[in-house]
N, C-alpha and C positions, 0 to 999 in steps of 0.2 A: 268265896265259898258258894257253892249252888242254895240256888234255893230248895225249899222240899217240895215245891210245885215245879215239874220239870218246866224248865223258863224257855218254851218254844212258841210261845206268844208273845206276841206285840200288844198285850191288852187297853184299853184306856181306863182312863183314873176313874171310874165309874165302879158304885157298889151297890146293885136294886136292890131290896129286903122284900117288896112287894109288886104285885101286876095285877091288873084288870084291866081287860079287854085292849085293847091299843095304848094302854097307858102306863111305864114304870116308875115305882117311887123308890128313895134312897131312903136312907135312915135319915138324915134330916130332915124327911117330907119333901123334898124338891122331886118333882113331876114332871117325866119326858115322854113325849109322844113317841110313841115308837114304829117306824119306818122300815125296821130289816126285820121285825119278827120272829129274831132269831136263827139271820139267816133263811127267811123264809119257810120254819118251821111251824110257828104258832101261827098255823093259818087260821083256826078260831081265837086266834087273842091268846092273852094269860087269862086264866083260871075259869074259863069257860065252866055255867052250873053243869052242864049235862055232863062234860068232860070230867069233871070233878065229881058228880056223883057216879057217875060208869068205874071212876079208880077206885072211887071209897066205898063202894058197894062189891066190889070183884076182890078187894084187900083185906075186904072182911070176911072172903071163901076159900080163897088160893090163890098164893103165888106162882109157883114154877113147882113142877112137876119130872122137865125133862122130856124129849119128845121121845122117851122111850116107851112112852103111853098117849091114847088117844088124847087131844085135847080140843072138846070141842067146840070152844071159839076158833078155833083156827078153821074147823070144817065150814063155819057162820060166812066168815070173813071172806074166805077163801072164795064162795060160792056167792058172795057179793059182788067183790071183783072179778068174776067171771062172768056173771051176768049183766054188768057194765062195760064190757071192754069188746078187744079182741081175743081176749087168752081162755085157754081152755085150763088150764093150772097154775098155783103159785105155792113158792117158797118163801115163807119170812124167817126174815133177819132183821137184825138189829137196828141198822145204818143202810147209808146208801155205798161205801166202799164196799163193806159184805155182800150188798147186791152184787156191784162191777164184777167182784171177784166170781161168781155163782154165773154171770153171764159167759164170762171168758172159758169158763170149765166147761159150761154147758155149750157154746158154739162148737164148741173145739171137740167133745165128745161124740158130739152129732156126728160130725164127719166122719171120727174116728170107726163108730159104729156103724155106718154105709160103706167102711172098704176103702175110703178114701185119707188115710191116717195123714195124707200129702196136707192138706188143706187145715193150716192152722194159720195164717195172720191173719191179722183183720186191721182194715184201715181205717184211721182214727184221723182225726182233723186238728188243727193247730187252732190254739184258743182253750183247748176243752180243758175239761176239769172234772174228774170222775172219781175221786179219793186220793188215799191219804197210804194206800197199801202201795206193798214196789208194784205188785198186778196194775194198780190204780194207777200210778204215777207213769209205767210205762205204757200205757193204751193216751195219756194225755200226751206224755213226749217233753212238757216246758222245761227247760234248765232248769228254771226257779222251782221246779218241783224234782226233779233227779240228780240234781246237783250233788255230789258226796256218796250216792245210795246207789255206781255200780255194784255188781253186774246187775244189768237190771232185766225185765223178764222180757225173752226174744220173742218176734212175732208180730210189733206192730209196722205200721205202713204208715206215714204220716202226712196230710195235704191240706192245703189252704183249705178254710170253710166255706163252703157255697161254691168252691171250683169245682163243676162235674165234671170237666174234662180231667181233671187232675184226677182224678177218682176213677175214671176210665182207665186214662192210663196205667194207675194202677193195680185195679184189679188182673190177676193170673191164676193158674190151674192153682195158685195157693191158697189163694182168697177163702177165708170160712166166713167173715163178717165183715160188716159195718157197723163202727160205735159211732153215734151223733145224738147231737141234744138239739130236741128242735127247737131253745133257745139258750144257745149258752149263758151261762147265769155270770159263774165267775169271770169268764172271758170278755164282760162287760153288757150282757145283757143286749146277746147278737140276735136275732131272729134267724132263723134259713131264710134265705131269699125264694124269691116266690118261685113254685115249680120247683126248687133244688130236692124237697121228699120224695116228691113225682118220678124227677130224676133217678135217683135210688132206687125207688120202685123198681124201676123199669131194668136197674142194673141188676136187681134180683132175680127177674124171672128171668132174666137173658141167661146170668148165670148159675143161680142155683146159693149164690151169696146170703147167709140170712142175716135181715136186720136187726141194731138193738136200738132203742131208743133211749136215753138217756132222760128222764123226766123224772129223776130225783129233787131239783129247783121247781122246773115248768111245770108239774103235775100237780092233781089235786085240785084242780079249783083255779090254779093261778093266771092261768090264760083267759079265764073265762069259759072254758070249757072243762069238761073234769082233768082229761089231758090234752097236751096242747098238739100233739098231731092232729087232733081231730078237725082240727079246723084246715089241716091238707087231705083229707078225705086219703089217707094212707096211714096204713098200719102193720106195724112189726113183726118180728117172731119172739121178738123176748125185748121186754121193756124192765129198767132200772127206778124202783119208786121209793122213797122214803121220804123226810123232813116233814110235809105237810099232813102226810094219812099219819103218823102218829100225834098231831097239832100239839107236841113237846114231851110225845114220851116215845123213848128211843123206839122206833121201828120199821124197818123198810120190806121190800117185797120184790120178788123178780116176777114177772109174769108172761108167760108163755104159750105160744101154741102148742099141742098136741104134739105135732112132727120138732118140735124142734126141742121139747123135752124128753123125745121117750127114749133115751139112751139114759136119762138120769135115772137111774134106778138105786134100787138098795144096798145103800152105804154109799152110794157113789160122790153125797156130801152130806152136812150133816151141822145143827149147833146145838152146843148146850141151852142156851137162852132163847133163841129164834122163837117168836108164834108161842112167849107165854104168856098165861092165862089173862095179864093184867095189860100188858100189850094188846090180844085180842079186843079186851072190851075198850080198852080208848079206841083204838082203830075202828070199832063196829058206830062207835059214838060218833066220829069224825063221820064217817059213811051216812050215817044216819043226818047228821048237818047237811054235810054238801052235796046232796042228792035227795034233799027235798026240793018239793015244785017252786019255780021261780028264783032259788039263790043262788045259782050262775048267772042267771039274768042279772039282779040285783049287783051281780060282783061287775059286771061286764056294762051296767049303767054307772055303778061308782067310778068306773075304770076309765072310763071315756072324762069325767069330769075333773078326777087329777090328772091323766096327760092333759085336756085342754088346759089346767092349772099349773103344769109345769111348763108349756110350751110358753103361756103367756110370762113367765116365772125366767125361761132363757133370752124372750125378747127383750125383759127389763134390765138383764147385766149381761150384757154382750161380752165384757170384760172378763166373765167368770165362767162362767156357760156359752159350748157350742152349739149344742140340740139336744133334743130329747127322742130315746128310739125303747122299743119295746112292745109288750100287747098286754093287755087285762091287767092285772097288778103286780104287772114284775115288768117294771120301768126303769131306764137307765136315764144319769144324767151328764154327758158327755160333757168334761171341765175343759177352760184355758188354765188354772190353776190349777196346780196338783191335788189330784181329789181328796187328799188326807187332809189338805187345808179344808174344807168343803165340808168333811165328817166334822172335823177339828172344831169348827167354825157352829154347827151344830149342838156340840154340845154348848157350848155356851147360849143358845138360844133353846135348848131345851126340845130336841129334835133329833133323834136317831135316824142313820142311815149308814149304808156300809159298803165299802169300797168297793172295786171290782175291775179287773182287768179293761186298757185300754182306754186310761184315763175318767173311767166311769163309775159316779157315786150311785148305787142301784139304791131304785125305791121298791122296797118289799112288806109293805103293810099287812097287817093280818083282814082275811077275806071281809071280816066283820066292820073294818072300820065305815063309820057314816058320812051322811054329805058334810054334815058339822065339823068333824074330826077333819075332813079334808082339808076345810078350807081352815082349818088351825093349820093343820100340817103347812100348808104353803106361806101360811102368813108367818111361821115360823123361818120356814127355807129365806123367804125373802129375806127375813132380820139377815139369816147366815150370810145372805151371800153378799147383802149390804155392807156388811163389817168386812169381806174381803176384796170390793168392788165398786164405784162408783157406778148406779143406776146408769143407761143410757136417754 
């Protein structure tokens, strides 16, 4: 018999009742450090004050309304992220799939609306991971994601990541975009190799190609930067954000330039939920955290001192660990044992972390965590990989 939680997870035996800050507890009181942050969502921790007074203060005025009426946190938000980025507009949504989906329509329109209706694929890289919709699943391309769920949606192109010539190749008079994440998350926590944005770049203005940036994981904060192209001094025409700008309430964002949204027009998309009231104010809270003076900094000093914590952390179990690759605080741990033993292994030591393509246990701590918290963190990992490994 099913169960009545459709059973399309793999969950583990874990039940939190409570959170704060980098820390979950169960209903027994047992206390786990927590290293994926939900996925890299609660990039300020669980139950952050501000975060928590922004909901409880917003839930005590309105909920949703419907965007059939002004709503003027979204105008707040909106002109936040505009004035930090490259984009001259944004659309929110819920999720970072609902983005994907809003980018694909909006490349694609683009074109359609300059005369050239020819120019719909966009080429996508092997590795990625971009939701959970057929849209989503087909811009990623894995079996392990389209497996069962023909026919699935035409148009994408698909090449090794960091190959520019593959991408060359690629590109033709059909080409409307490029999807890339400038560090794969799920795909194990890949960086672009150096110059490969650059490259891109270059493929755009040569051909009129526009880029999307996928920074629903890397964005926010997590790089060390608010996003993590910026540290290749190149930027997009339409980026994908979600997980971290709502720090655990559903909400993501596409954001765009000028030219490359002005075919979206009225009605052209549309959600019931997207950009409401109580979203805005967590999202305006989170804005207001991660874009005060000095706390990228602070994230990008913490950040240097657990990789050097997990490098020393791969020299000590050769047996269990290959290397450690990643930037700011979205760190991967590349295993000789299968990285589920690794998570596995974790919890009994009281230490969250979470899989991720390419045999790699990604470390995704919330921005806030301390030097203190770190060197728990590692003194934890070490128990785990102790119990699956003989030190060297």
């Amino acid at each position: 018999m099913i169960a009545p939680v459709l059973p399309t997870y793999s969950r583990a035996p874990l039940s939190f009742v409570e959170g704060k800050g980098v820390w979950l507890t169960e209903a027994g009181g047992r206390r786990y450090l927590d290293l994926g942050a939900g996925i890299a969502v609660n990039a300020l921790g669980h139950a952050h004050p501000k975060l928590v007074a922004a909901l409880t203060e917003q839930a005590g005025r309105l909920w949703h309304v419907s965007n059939l009426y002004e709503i003027p946190g979204q105008e707040a938000l909106a002109r936040r992220l505009v004035d930090a980025t490259f984009a001259d507009t944004v659309f929110f949504t819920n999720s970072g799939t609902e983005a994907c989906e809003l980018a694909i329509k909006m490349v694609r329109r683009h074109w359609h609306d300059r005369g050239q209706p020819e120019r719909t694929t966009i080429i996508a890289f092997e590795g990625a991971f971009h939701g959970r919709s057929i849209g989503a699943i087909s811009a990623a391309g894995a079996e392990k994601l389209t497996k069962g769920f023909a026919p699935l949606l035409p148009g994408f192109r698909h090449v090794p990541f960091g190959d520019i010539d593959a991408v060359r190749a690629a590109v033709d008079e059909t080409t409307a975009a490029i999807i890339v994440e400038p560090i794969q998350g799920e795909g194990g926590i890949r960086p672009a190799p150096e110059g490969f944005l650059a490259a891109l770049d270059e493929i755009r203005q040569r051909t009129g190609a526009l880029l999307i940036f996928d920074e629903v994981q890397c964005g926010m904060g997590r790089s060390g930067r608010l996003f993590a192209h910026e540290w290749d001094g190149v930027f997009p025409d339409v980026m994908m954000v979600a997980k971290g700008i709502g720090g655990g309430f559903p909400l993501g964002a596409v954001l765009a330039t000028e030219d490359a949204a002005s075919a979206m027009t009225a009605g052209s998309h549309g959600s019931t939920y997207g950009g409401n009231p109580l979203a805005m104010a967590v999202g305006a809270a989170v804005m207001d955290e991660i874009c005060q003076p000095g706390f990228l900094d602070d994230v990008s000093r913490r950040a240097g001192r657990l990789a050097q914590g997990l490098a020393a952390l791969v020299a000590g179990h050769p047996a269990v660990f290959e290397g450690v690759r990643g930037r700011g605080l979205m760190l991967g741990l590349r295993c000789r044992v299968p990285n589920t033993d690794v998570v596995a292994a974790g919890y009994s030591a009281e230490v969250l972390t979470v899989p991720g393509g390419d045999n790699v246990v990604r470390i995704l701590p919330p921005l806030v965590i301390t030097e203190d918290e770190i060197d728990e963190a590692l003194a934890r990992l070490d128990r785990a990989a102790s119990a699956l490994g003989t030190p060297g």
